[in-house]
C-alpha positions as CSV (number, residue, x, y, z in Angstrom):
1,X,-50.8,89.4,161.7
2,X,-49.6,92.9,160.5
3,X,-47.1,93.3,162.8
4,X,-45.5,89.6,161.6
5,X,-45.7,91.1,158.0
6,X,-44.2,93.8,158.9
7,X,-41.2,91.6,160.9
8,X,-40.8,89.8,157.9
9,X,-40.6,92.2,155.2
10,X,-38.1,94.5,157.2
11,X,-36.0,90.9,157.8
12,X,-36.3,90.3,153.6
13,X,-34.7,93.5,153.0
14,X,-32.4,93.1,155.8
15,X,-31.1,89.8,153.7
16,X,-31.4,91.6,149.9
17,X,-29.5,94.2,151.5
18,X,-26.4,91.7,153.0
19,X,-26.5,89.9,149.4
20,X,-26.3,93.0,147.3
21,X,-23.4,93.8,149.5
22,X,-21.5,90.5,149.2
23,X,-22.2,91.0,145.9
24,X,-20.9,94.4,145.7
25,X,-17.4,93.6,147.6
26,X,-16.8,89.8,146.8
27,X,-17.4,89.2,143.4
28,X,-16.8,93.2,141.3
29,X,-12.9,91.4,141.1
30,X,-14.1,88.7,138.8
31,X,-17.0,90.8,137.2
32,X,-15.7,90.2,133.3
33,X,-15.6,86.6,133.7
34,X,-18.6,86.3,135.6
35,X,-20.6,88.4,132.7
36,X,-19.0,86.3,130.7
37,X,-20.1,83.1,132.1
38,X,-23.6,84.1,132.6
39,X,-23.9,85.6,129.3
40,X,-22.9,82.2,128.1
41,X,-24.9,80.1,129.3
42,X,-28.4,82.3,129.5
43,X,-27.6,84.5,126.5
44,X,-29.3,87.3,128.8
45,X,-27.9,91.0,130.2
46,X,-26.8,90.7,133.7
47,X,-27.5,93.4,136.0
48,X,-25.3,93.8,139.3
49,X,-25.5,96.0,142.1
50,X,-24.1,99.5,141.5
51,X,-23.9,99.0,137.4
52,X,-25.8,97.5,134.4
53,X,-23.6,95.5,132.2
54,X,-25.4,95.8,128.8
55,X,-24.1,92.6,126.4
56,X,-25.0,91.3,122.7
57,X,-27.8,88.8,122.2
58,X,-26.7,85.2,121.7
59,X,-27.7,83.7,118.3
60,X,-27.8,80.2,118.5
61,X,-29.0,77.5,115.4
62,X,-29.8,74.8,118.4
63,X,-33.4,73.9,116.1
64,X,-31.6,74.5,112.8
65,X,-32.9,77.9,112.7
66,X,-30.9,81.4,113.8
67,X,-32.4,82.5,117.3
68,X,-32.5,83.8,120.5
69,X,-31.0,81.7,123.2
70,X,-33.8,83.0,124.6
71,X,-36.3,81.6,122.8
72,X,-34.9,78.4,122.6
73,X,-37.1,75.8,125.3
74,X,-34.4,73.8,125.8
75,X,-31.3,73.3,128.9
76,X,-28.6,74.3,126.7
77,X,-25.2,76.0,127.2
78,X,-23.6,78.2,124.8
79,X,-20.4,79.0,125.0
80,X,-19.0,81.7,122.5
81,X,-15.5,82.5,120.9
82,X,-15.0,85.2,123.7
83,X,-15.6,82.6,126.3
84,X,-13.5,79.8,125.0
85,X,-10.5,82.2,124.3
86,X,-10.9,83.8,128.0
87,X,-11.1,80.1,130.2
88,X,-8.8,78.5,127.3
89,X,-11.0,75.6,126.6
90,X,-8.6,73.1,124.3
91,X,-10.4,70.0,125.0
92,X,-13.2,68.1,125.8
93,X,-13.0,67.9,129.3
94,X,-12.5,71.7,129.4
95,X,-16.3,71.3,128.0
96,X,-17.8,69.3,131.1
97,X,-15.8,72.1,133.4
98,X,-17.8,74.8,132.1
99,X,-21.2,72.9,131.5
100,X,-23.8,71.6,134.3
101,X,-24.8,68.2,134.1
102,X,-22.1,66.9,131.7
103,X,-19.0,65.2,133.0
104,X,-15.9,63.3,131.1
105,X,-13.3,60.9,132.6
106,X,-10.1,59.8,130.6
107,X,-10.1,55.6,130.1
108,X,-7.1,53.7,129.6
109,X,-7.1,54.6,125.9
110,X,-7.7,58.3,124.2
111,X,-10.8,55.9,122.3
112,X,-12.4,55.2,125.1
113,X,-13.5,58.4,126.7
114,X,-16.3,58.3,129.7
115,X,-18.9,60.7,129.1
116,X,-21.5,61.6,131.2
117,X,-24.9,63.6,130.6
118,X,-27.5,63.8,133.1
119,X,-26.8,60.0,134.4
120,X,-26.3,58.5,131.1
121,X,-23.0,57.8,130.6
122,X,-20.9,55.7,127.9
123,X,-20.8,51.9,127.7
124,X,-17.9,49.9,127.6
125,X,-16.8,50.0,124.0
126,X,-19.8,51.8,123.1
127,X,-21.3,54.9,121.6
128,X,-21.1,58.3,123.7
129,X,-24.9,59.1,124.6
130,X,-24.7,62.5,122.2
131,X,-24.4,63.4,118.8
132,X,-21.6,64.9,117.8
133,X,-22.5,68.0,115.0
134,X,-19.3,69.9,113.6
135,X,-20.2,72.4,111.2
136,X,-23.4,71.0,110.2
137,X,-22.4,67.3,109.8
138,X,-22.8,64.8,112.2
139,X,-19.7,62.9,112.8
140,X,-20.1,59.4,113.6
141,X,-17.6,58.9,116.9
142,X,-16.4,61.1,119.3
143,X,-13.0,60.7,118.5
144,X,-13.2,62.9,115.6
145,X,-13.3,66.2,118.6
146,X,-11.2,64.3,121.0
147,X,-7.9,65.4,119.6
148,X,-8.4,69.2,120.4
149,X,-10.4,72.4,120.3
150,X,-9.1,75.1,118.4
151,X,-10.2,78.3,115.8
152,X,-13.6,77.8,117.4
153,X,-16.3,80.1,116.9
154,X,-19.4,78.7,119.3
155,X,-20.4,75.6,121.1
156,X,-24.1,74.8,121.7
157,X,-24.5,71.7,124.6
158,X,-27.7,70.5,124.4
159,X,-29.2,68.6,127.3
160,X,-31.8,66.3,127.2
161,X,-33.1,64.1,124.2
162,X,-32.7,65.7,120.9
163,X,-33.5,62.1,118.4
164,X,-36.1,64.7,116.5
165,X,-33.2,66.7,115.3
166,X,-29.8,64.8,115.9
167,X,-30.7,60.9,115.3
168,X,-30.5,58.2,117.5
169,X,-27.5,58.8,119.3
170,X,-29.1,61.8,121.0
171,X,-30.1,60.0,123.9
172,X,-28.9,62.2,126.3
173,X,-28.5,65.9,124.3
174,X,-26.0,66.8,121.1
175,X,-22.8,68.7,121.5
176,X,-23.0,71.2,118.4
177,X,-19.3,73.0,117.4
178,X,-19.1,75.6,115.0
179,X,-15.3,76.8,113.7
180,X,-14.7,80.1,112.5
181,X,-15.8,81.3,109.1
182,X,-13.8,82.6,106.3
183,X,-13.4,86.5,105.9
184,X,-13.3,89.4,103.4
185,X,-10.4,91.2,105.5
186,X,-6.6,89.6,105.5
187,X,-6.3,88.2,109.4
188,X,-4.6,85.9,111.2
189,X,-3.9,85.0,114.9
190,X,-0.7,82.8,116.5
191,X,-0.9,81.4,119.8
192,X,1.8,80.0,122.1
193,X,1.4,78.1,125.4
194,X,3.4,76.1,127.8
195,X,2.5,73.8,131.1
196,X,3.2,71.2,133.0
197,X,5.1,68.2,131.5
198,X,6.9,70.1,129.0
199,X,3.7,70.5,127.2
200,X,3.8,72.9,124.1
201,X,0.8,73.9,122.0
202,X,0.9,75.9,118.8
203,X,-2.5,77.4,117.8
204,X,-2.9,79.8,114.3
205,X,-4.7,80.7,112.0
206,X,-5.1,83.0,108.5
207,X,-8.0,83.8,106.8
208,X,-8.6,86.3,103.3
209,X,-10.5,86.4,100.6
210,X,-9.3,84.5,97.3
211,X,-11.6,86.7,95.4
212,X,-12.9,89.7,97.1
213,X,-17.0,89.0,98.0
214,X,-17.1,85.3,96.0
215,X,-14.3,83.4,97.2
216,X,-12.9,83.3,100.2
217,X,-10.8,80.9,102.2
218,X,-9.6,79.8,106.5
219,X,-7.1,77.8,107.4
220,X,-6.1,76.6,111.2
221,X,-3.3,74.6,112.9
222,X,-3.1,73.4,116.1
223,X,0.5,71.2,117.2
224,X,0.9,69.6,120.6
225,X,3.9,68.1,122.2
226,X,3.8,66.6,125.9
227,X,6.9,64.7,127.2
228,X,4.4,64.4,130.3
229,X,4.1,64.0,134.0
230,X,3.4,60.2,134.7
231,X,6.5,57.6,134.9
232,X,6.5,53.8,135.0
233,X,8.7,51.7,137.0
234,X,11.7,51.8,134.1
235,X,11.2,55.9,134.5
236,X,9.9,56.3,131.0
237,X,7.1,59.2,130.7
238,X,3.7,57.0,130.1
239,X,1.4,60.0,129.1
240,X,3.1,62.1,126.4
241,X,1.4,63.5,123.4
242,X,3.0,64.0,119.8
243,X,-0.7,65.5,117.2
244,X,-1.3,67.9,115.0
245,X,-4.8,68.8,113.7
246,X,-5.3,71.3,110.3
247,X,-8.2,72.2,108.8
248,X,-9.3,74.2,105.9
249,X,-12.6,75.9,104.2
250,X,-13.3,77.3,101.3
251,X,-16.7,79.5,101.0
252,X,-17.8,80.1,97.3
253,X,-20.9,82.2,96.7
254,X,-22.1,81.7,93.7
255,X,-24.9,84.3,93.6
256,X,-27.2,86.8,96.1
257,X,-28.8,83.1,97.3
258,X,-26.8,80.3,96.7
259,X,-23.7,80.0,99.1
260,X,-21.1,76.6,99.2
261,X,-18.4,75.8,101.5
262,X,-15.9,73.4,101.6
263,X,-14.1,72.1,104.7
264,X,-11.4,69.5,104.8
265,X,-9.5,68.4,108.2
266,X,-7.1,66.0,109.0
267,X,-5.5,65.0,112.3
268,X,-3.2,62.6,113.6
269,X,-1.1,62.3,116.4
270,X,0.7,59.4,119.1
271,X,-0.5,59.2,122.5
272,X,0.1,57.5,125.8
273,X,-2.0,54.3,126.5
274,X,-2.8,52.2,128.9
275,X,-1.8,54.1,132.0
276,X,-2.5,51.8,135.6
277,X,-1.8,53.9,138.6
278,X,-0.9,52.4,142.1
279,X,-2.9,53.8,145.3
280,X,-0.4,55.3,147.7
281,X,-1.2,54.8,151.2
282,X,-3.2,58.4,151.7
283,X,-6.1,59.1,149.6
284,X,-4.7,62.6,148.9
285,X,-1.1,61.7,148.7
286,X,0.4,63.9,145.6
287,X,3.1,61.5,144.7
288,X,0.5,58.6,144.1
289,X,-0.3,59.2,140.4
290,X,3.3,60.3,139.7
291,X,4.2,56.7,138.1
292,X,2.7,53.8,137.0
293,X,2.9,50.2,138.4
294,X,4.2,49.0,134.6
295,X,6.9,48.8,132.5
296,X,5.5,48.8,129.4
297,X,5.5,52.3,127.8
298,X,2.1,51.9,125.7
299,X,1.5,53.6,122.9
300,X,-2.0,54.8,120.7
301,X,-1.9,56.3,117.6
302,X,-4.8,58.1,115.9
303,X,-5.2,59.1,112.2
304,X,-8.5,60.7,111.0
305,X,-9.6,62.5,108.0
306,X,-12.7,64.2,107.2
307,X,-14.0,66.5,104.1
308,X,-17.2,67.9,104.4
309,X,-19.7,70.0,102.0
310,X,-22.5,72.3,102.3
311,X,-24.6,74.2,99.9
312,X,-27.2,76.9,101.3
313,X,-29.9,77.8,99.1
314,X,-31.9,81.0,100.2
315,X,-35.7,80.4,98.7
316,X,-37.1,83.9,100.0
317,X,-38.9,82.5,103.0
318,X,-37.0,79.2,104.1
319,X,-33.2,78.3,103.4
320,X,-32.2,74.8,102.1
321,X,-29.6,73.1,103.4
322,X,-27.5,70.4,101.9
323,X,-24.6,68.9,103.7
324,X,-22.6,65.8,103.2
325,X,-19.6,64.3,105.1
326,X,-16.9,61.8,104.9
327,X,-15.2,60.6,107.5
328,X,-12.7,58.2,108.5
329,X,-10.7,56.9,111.4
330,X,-7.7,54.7,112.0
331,X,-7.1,54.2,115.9
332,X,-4.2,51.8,116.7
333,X,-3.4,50.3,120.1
């Protein structure tokens, strides 16, 4: 029996030994965003062979408090402004990339988007299985985050039924964004990118204070124009884009323990609809999702508008929280 201990231990490190060295050669290329990934989702310091990386603990308000990740006894991802600026999540579907367990398919219309969490996915012409929280207020459809990701400061995914915290459309977990917050300093940030399909996005931002300490104020912008990559039979493009999406906050402290904030947002944009494509005659033929077995062009238009206030009211022990929302939507098809 000792000598089989023995055989096994010595074949354990054997294998520790060949991992750390994979680990070692393979992977120190990526290291950043593999820290960065990590970090993200357990919020805890990574250690790799040959180096410690030492990182900052992830504050997350998951249970409507400020805490560890750590702490919190729940599956949840967390992905921070660091993270979304490095993979360049824009989008939903740049969510379910990143996230176990979640998965998102475009319908036939921008309004019909097929989410996924852990099996339960979206009805036909139904609700999403999640709740939708964008700083602090609940927003009643997914649409209002479907139009683009931008001046973002954290996003908490939640996995698994949050109806305690987040309502009846929790079913399956809540999606929690958080944008950037006003600051003291004068800043601002302008970002340019181009792909496929002639597709041009305008991301910026600026941020000061109005009065230094009490009032103090963000604005961002994000612009997209696609002429797009999918034709019909009449050659037209099928799936171009023409939005825009602005948003503004104002954050007013009115003493040591009463804070208010302000955020209004408006998007609208035109979209491709309705796009059918034929099957080519190989499964992974590239040319057959390059046009459309229709002449008609399609066309969805989205308009939304949302204002949204919060006061904060710091009682010593406990914090009160007030927050109320309108929103509105116009989709046309």
């Amino acid at each position: 029996m000792q000598g089989l201990a023995k055989q096994e231990l010595i074949l354990e490190t054997s294998i520790i030994k060949r991992v750390r060295e994979m680990l070692n050669i393979k992977l120190v290329k990526n290291l950043p965003f593999a820290l960065a990934t990590i970090v993200a989702a357990t919020g805890a310091p990574v250690a790799v062979y040959g180096e410690v990386a030492a990182v900052e603990e992830v504050v997350v308000t998951a249970r409507k408090r400020d805490e560890s990740v750590q702490e919190v006894p729940e599956s949840i991802t967390v992905l921070t402004s660091q993270v979304i600026e490095d993979t360049g999540l824009d989008s939903l579907q740049g969510l379910a990339d990143l996230a176990p367990n979640i998965h998102m398919n475009d319908s036939f219309s921008k309004a019909t988007i097929r989410l996924n969490v852990r099996g339960i996915g979206t009805p036909q012409f139904g609700e999403a299985p999640v709740s939708f929280v964008v700083d602090g207020a609940t927003v009643p459809d997914i649409n209002f985050i479907n139009q683009g990701i931008f001046d973002v400061d954290s996003i908490q995914l939640l996995r698994g039924p949050q109806g305690a915290l987040y309502g009846q459309g929790a079913l399956a977990g809540a999606f929690i964004i958080t944008s950037k917050q006003p600051t003291n300093e004068l800043q601002g940030s302008v970002e340019l990118m181009y792909e496929d399909g002639n597709d041009q996005t305008l991301n910026a931002s600026l941020s000061g204070a109005l009065i230094e300490d009490k009032l103090l104020f963000r604005v961002g912008v994000n612009q997209n124009d696609r002429e797009g990559q999918v034709r019909n039979i009449e050659g037209e493009y099928v799936d171009g884009a023409d939005s825009y999406n602005l948003r503004g906050t104002l954050q007013y402290f009115a003493s040591d323990t009463v804070e208010m904030k302000f955020i209004a947002k408006k998007s609208s944009g035109d979209y491709g609809y309705g796009n059918q494509y034929r099957v080519g005659l190989g499964l992974n033929e590239e040319s057959s999702y390059d046009f459309t077995n229709s002449n008609y062009p399609g066309l969805e238009s989205q308009d939304s508008t949302e204002f949204t206030y919060q006061l904060d009211w710091d009682l010593g022990g406990s914090t009160l929280t007030a927050v109320t929302n309108y929103s509105e939507i116009t989709d046309v098809i």
